[in-house]
C-alpha positions in Angstrom: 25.1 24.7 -39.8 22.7 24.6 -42.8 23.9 21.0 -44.6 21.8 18.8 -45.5 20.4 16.4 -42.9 21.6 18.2 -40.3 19.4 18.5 -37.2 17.5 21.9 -36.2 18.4 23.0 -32.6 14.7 22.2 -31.6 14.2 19.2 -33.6 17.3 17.8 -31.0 15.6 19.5 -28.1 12.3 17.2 -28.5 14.4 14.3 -29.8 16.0 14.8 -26.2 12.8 15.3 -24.2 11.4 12.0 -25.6 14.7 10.4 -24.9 14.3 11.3 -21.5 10.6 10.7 -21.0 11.3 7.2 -22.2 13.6 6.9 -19.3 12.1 7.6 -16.6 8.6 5.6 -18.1 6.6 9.0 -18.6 7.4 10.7 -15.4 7.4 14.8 -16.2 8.3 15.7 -12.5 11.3 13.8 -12.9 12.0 14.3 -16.8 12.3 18.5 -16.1 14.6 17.5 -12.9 16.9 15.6 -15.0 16.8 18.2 -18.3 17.2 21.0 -15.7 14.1 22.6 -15.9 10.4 23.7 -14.7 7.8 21.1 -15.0 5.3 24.3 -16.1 8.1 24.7 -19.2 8.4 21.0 -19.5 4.9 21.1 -20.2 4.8 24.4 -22.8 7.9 22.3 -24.6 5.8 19.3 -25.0 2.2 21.1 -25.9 5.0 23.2 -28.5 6.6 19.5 -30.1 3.1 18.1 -30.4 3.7 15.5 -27.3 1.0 15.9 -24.9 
């Protein structure tokens, strides 16, 4: 929405896949089940935020 401090859509998309990650202690076959997507774009998502 463009105020100040507000989040950027992917900003709360890797705030989220962290979140997740966390949760299920590192498991990526299990973070893309639970975030509704392919491990292969789990993967491109993390190299993309930095979190490989």
């Amino acid at each position: 929405n463009g105020k100040p401090g507000s989040l950027k859509l992917d900003e709360i998309e890797k705030h989220h896949i962290i979140s997740i990650l966390e949760k299920t202690n590192g498991n990526k076959t299990k973070t893309a089940e639970i975030l509704g997507i392919g491990l292969t774009t789990l993967y491109r998502k993390l190299q993309v935020y930095g979190l490989e």
